[in-house]
C-alpha positions in Angstrom: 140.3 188.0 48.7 138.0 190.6 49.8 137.2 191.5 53.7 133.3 192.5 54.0 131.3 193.9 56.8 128.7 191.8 57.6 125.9 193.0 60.2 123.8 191.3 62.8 120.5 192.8 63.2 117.5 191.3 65.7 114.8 191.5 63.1 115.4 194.6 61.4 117.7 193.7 58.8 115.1 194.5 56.0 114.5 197.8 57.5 118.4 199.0 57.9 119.9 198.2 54.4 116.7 200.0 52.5 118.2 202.6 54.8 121.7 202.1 54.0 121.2 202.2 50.7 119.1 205.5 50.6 121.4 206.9 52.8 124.9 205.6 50.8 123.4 205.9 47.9 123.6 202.2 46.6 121.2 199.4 45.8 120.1 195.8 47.5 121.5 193.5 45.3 120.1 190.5 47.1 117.9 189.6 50.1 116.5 185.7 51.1 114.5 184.9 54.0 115.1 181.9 56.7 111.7 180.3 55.2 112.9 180.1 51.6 116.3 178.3 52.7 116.4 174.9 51.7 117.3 173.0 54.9 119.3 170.1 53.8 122.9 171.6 53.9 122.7 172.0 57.9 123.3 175.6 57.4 120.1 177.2 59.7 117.2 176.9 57.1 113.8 177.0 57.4 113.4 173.9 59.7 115.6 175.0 62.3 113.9 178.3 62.7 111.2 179.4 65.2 107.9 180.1 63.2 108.0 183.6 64.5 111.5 184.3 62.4 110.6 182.7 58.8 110.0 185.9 57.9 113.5 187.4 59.0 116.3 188.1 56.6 118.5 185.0 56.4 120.6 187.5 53.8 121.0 190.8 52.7 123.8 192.3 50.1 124.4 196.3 49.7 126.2 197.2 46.7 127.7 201.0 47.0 130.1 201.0 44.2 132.6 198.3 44.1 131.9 198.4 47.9 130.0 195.3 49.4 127.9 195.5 52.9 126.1 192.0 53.5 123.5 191.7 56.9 121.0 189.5 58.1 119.0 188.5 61.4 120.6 185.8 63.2 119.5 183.6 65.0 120.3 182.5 69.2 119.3 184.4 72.3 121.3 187.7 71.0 119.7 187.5 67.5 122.5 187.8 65.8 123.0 191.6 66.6 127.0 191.6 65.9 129.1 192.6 63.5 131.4 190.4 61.5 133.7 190.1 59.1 133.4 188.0 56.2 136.7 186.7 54.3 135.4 186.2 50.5 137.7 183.7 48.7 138.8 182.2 45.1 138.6 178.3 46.0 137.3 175.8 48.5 141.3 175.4 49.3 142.1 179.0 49.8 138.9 178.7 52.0 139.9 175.9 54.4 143.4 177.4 54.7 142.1 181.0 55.8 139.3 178.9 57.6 142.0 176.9 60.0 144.1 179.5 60.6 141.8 181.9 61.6 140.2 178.9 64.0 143.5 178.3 65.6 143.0 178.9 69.0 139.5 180.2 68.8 136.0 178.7 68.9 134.0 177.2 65.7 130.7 177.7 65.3 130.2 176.6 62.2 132.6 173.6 61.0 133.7 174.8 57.1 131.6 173.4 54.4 129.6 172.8 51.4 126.3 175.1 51.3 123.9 175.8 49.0 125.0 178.7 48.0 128.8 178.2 48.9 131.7 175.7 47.7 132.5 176.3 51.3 131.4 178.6 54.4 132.0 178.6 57.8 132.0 180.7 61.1 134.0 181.0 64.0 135.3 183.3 66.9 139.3 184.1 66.9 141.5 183.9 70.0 140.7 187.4 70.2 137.0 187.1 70.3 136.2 188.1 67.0 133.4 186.8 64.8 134.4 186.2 61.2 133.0 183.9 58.4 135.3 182.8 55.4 132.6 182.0 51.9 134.1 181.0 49.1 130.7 181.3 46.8 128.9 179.5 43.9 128.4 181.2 40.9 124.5 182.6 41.1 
């Protein structure tokens, strides 16, 4: 399992890990945008996106190392401007378990499930009031 940052910006997403990575010295190992999501997997693709934010960074991955910073711009009224943290796991199992337990008592956003880019993925907001995201990803 690995715990990873993962940053909320309001349209400069682009813009602050091209920094991050000058500044840390590492390298942007990835970066999609909302309009080339596919939008069947009712994950927020391109079809669910005001026109204005196609353009906006749906992902981002920083790679410092063995250390992993991911970011994007969100979507809603606060644009996504938040940090959370994302639980990386083994199996779609190990996923649902960390999934429900973190959930317990808090708020889902995101029901756990099958993505394009994930065996599962999900979001949700503690009992504390915490953001955090559990992924367990496809090979690329």
């Amino acid at each position: 399992m690995k715990l990873i940052p993962f940053l909320g910006f309001k349209g400069q997403a682009h813009d602050a890990m091209a920094f991050y990575a000058q500044a840390l010295g590492g390298k942007v190992t990835a970066e999609m945008r909302y309009r080339d999501m596919p939008p069947t997997d009712g994950s927020p693709g391109c079809n669910e996106m005001p026109p204005e934010t196609l353009d906006h960074v749906a992902h981002s991955q920083l790679e410092v190392g063995t250390a992993v910073l991911m970011a994007a711009d969100g979507p809603g009224e606060d644009g996504g401007g938040s940090t959370t943290i994302n639980v990386d796991v083994d199996t779609p199992e190990e996923a649902e378990r960390v999934f429900a337990a973190l959930a317990e008592g808090g708020v889902v956003h995101m029901p756990i499930g099958e993505t394009f880019w994930a065996h599962r993925w999900g979001m949700l907001q503690d009992r504390y009031g915490k953001p955090w995201m559990v992924n367990c990803m496809k090979s690329p």
